[in-house]
OpenMM code with the backbone's topology and positions (N, CA, C; nanometers):
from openmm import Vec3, app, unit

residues = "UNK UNK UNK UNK UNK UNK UNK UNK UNK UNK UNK UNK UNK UNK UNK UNK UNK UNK UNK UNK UNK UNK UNK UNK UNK UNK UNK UNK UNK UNK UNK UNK UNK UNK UNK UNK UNK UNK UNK UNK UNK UNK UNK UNK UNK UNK UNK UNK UNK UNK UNK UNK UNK UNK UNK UNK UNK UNK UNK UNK UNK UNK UNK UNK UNK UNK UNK UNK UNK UNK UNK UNK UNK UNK UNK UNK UNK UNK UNK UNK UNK UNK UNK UNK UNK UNK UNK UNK UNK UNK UNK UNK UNK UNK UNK UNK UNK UNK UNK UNK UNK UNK UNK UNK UNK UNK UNK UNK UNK UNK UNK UNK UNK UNK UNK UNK UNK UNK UNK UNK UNK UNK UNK UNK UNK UNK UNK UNK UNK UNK".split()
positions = [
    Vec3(-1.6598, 1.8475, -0.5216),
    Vec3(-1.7465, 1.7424, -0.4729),
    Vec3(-1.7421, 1.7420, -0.3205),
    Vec3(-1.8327, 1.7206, -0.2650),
    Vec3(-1.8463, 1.6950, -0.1253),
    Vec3(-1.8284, 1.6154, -0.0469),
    Vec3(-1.7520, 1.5830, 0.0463),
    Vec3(-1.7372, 1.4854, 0.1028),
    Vec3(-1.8074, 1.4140, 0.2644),
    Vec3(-1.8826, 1.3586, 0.1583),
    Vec3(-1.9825, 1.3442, 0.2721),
    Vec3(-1.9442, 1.2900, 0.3842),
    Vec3(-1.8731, 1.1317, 0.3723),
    Vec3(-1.8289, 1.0286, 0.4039),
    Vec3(-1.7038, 1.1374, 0.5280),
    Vec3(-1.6311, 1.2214, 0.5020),
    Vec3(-1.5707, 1.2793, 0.6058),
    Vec3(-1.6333, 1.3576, 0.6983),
    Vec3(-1.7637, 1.4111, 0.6492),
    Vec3(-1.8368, 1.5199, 0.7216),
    Vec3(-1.8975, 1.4334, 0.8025),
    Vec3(-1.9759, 1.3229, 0.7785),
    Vec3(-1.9926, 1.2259, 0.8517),
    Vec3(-1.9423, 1.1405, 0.9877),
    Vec3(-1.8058, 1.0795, 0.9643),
    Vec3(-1.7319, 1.0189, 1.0175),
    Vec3(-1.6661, 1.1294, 1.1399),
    Vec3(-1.7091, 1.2332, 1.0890),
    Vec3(-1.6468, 1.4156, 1.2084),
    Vec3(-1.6947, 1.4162, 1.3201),
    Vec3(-1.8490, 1.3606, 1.2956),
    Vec3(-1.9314, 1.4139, 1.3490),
    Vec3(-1.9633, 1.2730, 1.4518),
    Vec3(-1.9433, 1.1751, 1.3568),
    Vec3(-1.9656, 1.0767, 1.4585),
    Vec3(-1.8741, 0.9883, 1.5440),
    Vec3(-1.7740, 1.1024, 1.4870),
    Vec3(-1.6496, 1.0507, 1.5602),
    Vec3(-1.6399, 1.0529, 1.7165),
    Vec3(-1.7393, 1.1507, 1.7071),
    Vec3(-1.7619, 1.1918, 1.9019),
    Vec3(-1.8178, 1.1223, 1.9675),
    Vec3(-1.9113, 1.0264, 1.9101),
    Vec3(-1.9728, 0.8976, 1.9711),
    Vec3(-1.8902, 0.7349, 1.9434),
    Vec3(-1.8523, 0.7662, 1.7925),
    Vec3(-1.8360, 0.6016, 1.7665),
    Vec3(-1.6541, 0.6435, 1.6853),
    Vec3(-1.5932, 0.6303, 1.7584),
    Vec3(-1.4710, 0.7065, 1.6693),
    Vec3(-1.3962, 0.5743, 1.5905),
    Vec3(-1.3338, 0.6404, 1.4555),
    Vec3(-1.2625, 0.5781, 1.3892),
    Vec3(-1.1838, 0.4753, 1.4427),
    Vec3(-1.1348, 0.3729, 1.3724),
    Vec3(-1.0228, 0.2737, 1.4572),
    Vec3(-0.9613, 0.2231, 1.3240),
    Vec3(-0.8527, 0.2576, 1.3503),
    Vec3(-0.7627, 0.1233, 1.2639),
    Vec3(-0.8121, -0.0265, 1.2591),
    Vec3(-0.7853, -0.0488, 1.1023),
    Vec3(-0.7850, -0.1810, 1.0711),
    Vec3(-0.6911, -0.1897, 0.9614),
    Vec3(-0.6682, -0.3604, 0.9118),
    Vec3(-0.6188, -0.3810, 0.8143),
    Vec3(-0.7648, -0.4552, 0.7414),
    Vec3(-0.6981, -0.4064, 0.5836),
    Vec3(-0.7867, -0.4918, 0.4888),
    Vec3(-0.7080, -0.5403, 0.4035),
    Vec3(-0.7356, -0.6932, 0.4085),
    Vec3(-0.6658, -0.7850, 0.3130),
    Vec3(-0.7837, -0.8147, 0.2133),
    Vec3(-0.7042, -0.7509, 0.0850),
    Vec3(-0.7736, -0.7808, -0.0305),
    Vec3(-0.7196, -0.8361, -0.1414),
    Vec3(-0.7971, -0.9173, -0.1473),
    Vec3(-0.7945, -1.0801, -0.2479),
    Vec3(-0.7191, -1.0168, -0.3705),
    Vec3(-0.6363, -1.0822, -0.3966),
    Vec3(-0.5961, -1.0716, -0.5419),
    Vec3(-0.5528, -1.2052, -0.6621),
    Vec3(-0.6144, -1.2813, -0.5750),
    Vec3(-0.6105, -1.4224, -0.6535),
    Vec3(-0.5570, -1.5486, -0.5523),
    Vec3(-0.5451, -1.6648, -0.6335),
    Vec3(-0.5086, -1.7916, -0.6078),
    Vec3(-0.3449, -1.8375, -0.6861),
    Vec3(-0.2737, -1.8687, -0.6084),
    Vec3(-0.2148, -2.0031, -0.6306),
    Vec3(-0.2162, -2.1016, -0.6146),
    Vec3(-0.2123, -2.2439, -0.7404),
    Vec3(-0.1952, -2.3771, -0.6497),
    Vec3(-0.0753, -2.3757, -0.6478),
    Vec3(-0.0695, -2.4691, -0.5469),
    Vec3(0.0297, -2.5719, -0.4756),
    Vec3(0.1129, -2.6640, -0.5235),
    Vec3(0.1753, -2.6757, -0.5232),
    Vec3(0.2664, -2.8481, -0.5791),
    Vec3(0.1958, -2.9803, -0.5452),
    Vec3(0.1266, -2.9748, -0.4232),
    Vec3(0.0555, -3.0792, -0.4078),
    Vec3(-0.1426, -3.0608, -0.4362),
    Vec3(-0.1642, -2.9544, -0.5368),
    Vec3(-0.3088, -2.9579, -0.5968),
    Vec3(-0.4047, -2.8799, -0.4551),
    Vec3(-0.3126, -2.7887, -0.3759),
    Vec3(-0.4044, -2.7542, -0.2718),
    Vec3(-0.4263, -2.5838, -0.3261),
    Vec3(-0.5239, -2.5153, -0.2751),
    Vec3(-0.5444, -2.3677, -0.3470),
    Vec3(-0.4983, -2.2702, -0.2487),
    Vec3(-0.4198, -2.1737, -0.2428),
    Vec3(-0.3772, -2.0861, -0.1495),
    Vec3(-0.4293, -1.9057, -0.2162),
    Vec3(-0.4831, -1.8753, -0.1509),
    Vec3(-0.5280, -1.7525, -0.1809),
    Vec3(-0.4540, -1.6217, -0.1378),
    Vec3(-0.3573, -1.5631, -0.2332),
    Vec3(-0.3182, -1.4402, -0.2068),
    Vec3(-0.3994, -1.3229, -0.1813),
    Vec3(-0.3213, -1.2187, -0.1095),
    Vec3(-0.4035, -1.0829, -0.0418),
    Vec3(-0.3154, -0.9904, -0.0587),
    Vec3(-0.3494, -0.8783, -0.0671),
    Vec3(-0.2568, -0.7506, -0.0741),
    Vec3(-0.3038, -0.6839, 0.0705),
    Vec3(-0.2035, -0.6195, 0.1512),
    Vec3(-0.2464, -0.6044, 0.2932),
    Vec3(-0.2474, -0.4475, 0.2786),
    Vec3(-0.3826, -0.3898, 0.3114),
    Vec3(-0.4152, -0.2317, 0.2872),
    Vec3(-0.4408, -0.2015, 0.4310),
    Vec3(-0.3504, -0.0841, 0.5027),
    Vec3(-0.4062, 0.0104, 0.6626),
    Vec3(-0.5401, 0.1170, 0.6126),
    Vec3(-0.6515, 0.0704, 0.7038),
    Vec3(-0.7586, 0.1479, 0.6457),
    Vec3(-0.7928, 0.1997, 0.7867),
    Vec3(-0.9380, 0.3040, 0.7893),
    Vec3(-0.9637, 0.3792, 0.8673),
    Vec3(-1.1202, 0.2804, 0.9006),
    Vec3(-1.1837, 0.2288, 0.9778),
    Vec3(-1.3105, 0.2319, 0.9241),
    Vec3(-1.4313, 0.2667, 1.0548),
    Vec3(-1.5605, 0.2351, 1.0472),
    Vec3(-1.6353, 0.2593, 1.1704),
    Vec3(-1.6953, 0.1552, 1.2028),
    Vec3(-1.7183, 0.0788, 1.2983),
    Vec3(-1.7963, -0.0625, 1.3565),
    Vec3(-1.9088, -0.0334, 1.4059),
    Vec3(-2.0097, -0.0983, 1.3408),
    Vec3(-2.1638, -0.0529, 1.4344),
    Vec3(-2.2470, -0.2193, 1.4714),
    Vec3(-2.2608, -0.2327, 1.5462),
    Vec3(-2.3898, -0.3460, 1.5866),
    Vec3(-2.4867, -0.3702, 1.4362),
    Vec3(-2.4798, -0.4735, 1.4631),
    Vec3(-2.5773, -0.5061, 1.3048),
    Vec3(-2.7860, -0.4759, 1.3760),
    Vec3(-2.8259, -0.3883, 1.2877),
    Vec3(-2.9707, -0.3256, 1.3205),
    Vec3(-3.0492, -0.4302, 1.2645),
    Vec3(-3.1934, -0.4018, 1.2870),
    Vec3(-3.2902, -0.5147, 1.2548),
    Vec3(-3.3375, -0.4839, 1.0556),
    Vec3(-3.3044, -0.3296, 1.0325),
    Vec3(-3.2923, -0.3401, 0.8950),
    Vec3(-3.1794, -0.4008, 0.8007),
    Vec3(-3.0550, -0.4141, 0.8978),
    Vec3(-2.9267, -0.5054, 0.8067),
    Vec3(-2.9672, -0.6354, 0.8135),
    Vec3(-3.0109, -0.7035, 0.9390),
    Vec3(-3.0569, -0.8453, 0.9362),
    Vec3(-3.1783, -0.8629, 0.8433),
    Vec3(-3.2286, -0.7689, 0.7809),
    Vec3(-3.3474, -0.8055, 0.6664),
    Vec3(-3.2386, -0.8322, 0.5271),
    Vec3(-3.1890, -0.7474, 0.5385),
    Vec3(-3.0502, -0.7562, 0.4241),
    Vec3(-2.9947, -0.8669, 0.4109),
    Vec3(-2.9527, -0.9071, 0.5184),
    Vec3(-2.8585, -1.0196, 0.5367),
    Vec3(-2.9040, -1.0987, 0.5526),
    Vec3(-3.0144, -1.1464, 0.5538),
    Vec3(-3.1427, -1.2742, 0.5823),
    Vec3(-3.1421, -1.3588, 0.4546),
    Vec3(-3.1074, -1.3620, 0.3633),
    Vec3(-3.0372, -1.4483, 0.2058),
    Vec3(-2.8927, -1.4798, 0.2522),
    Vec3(-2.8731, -1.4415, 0.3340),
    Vec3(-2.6982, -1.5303, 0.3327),
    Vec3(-2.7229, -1.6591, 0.3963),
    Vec3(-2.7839, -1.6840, 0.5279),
    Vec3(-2.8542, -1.7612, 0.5983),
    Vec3(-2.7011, -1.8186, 0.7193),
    Vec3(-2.6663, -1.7364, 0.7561),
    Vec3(-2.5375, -1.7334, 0.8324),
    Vec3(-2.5321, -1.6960, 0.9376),
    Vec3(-2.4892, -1.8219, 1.0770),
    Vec3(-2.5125, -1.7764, 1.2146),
    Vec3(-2.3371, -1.7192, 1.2213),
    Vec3(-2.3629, -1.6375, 1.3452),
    Vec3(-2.2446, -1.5967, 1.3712),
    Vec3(-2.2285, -1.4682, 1.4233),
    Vec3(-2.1130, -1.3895, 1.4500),
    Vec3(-2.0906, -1.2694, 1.5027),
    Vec3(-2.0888, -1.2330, 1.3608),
    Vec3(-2.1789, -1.0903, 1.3716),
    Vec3(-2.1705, -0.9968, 1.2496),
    Vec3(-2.1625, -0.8654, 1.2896),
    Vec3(-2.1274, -0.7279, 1.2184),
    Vec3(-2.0994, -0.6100, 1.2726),
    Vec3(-2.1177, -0.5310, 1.0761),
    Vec3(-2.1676, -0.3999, 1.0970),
    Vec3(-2.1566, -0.3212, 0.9842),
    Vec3(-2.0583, -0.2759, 1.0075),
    Vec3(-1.9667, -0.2204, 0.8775),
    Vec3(-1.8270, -0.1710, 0.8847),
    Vec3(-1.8578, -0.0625, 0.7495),
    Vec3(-1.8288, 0.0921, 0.8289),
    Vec3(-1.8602, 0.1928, 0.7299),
    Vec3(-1.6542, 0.2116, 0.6828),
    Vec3(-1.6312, 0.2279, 0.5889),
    Vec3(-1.4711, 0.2570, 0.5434),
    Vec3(-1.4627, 0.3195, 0.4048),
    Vec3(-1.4018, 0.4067, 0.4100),
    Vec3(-1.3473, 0.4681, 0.2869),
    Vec3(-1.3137, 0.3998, 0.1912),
    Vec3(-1.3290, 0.3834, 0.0571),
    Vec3(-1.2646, 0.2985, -0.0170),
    Vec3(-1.3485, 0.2360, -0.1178),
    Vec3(-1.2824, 0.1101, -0.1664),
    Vec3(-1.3909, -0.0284, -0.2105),
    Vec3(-1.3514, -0.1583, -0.1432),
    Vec3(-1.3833, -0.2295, -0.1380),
    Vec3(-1.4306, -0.3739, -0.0968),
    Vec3(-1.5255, -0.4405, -0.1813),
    Vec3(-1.5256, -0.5802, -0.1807),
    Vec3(-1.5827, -0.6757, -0.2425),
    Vec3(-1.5953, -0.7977, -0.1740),
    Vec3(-1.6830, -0.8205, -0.1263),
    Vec3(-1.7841, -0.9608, -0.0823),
    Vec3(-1.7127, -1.0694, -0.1784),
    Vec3(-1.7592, -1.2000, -0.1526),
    Vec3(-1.7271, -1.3114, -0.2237),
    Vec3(-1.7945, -1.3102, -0.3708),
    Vec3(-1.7305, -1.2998, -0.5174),
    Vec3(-1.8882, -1.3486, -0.6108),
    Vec3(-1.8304, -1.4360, -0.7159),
    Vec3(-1.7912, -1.5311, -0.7108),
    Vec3(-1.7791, -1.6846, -0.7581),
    Vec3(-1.7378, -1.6611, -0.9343),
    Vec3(-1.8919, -1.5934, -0.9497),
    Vec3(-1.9177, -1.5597, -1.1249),
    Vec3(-1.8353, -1.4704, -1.1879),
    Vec3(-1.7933, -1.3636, -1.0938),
    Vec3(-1.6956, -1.2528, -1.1518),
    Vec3(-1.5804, -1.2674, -1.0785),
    Vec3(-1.5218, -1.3618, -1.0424),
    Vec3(-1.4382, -1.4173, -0.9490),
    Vec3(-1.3279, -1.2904, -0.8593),
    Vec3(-1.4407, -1.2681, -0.7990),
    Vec3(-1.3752, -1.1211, -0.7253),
    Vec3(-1.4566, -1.1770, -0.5911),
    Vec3(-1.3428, -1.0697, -0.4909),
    Vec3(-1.3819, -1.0962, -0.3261),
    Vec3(-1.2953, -1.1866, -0.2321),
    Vec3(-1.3833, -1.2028, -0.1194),
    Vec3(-1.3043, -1.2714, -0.0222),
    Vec3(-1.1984, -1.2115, 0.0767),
    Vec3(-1.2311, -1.0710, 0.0508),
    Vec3(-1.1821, -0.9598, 0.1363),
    Vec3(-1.2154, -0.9683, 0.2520),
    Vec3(-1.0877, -0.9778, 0.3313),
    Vec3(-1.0869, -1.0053, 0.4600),
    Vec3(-1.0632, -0.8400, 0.5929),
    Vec3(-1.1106, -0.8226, 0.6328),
    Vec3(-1.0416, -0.6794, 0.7370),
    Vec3(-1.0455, -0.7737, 0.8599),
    Vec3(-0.9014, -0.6807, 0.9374),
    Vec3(-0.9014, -0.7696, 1.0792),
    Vec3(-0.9166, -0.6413, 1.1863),
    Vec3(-0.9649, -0.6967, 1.2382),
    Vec3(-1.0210, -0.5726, 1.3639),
    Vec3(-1.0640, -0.6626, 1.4774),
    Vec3(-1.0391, -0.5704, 1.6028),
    Vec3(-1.0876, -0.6145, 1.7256),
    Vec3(-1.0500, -0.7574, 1.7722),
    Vec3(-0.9351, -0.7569, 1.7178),
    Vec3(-0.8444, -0.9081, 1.7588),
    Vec3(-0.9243, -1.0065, 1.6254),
    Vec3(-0.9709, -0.9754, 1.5650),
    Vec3(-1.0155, -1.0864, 1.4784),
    Vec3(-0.9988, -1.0548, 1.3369),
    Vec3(-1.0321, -1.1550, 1.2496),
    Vec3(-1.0716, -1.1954, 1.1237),
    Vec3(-1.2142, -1.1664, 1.0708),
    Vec3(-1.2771, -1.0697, 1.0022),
    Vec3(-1.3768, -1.0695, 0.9060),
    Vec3(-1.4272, -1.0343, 0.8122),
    Vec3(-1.4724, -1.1559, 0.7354),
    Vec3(-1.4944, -1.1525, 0.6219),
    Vec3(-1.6136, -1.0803, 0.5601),
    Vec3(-1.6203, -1.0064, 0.4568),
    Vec3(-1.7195, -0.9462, 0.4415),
    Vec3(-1.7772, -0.9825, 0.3428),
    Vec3(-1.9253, -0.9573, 0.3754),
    Vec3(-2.0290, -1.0985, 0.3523),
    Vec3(-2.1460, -1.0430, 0.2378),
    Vec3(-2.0829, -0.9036, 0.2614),
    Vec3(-2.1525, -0.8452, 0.1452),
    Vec3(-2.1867, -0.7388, 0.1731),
    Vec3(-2.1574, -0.6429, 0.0458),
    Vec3(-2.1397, -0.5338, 0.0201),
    Vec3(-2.2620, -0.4457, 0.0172),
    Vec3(-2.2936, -0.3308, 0.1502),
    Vec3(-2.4455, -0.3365, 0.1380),
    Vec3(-2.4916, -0.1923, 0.0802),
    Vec3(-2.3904, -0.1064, 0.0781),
    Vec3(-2.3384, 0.0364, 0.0143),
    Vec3(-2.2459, 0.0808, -0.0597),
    Vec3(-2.1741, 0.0936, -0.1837),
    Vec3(-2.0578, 0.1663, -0.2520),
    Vec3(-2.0844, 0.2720, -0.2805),
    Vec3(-1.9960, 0.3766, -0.2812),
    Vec3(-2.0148, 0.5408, -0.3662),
    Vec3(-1.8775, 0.5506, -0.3832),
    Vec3(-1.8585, 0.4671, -0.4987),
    Vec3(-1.7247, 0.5039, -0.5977),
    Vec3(-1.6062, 0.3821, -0.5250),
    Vec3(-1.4782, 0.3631, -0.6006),
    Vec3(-1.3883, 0.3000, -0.5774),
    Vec3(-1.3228, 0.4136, -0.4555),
    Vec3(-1.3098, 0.5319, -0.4245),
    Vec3(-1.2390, 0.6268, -0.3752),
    Vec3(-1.3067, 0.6834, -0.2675),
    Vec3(-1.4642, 0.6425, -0.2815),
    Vec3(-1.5206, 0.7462, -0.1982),
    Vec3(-1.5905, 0.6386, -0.0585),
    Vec3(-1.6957, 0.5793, -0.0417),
    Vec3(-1.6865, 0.5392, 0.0598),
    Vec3(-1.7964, 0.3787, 0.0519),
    Vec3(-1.7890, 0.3062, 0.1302),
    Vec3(-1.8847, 0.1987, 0.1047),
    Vec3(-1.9673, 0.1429, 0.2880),
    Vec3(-2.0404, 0.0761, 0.2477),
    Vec3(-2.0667, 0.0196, 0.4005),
    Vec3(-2.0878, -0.1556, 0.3890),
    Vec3(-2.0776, -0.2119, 0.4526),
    Vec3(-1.9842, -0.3455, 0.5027),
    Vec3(-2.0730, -0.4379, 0.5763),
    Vec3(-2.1231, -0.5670, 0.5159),
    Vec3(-2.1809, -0.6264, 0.6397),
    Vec3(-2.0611, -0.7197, 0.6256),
    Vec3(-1.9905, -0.7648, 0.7711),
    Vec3(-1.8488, -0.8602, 0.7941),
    Vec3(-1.8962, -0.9513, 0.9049),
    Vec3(-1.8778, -1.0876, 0.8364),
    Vec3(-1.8734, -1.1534, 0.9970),
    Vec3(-1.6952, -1.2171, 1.0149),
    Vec3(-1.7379, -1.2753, 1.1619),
    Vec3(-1.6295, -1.2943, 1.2365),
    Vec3(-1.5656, -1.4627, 1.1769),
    Vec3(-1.4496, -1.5182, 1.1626),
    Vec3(-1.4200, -1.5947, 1.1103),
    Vec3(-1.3472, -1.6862, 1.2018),
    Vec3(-1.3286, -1.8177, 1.1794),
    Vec3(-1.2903, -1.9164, 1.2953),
    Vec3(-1.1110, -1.8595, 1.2113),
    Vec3(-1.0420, -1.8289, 1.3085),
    Vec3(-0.9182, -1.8035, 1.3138),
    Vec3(-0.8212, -1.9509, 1.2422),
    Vec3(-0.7636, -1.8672, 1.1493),
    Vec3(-0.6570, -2.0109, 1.0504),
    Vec3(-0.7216, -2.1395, 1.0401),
    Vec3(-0.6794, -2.2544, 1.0449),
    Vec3(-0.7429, -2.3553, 0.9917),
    Vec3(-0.8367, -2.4207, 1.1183),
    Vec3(-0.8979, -2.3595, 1.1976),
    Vec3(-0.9589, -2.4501, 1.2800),
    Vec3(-1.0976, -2.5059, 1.2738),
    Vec3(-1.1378, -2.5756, 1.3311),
    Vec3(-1.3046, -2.5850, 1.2684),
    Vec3(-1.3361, -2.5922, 1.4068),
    Vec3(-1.4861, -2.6063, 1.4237),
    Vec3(-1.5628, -2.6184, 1.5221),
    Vec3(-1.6483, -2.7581, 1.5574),
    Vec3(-1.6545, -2.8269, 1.6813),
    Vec3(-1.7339, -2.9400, 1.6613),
    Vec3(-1.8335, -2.9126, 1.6539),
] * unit.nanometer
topology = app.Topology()
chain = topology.addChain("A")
for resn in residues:
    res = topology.addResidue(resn, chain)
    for name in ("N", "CA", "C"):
        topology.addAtom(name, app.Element.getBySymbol(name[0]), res)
C-alpha cells in the first residue's frame, strides 16, 4: 500500500514542516463525589501539519456556527470530533502554546493511516470570557 500521507508530508515538509504535538484523547467520564463530571484523556505524542483555515473549510465549517481561532490540522492517525449520540470525541491536541479542540473531522483514511482536522482554539482551564 502506498503511503500517501508520508509522500505528502516529504514534500511539504519544505514549506510547512511537521511539529510536535500532543493529542489528548477522550476516553470517558468520571463523576465526582460531589455530582460534578470530570472527563478522562489518554495523552498520545503525535506528528501533525497546521494550515490557515481556506474559504473552502469555512464552507465546511459554516454548520458549527463558531467564532474563534480555527486552523486545519493534517496528522497521522484517528481522531474524533465531539458526537453526543455515539458518545465518542472531545479530543483535544495542544499545539502552539494552546488547547484545541477538534471541531470536526473533515477527512479519515483508516484508524492508522491519516485524517485532516478542523480544531479551534480553547479558553485555557476553567476560565470564561466577559
Amino acid at each position: 500500500m502506498i503511503d500517501v500521507f508520508g509522500i505528502a508530508s516529504g514534500v511539504l515538509g519544505e514549506v510547512n514542516p511537521m511539529q510536535d504535538a500532543v493529542l489528548r484523547r477522550c476516553t470517558g467520564s468520571i463523576t465526582e463525589d460531589d455530582g460534578s463530571v470530570t472527563t478522562t484523556y489518554e495523552t498520545v505524542p503525535v506528528q501533525i501539519e497546521v494550515q490557515a483555515t481556506a474559504g473552502g473549510d469555512l464552507q465546511l465549517l459554516q454548520n458549527i456556527d463558531q467564532q474563534g481561532d480555527a486552523r486545519i490540522v493534517y496528522m497521522r492517525g484517528a481522531t474524533h470530533a465531539l458526537n453526543r449520540p455515539l458518545q465518542t470525541g472531545g479530543d483535544v491536541l495542544l499545539f502552539e502554546g494552546g488547547e484545541w479542540l477538534v471541531t470536526q473531522v473533515l477527512e479519515q483514511w483508516g484508524a492508522a493511516d491519516w485524517c485532516r482536522l478542523a480544531v479551534t482554539r480553547q479558553i485555557p482551564g476553567n476560565q470564561t470570557s466577559n
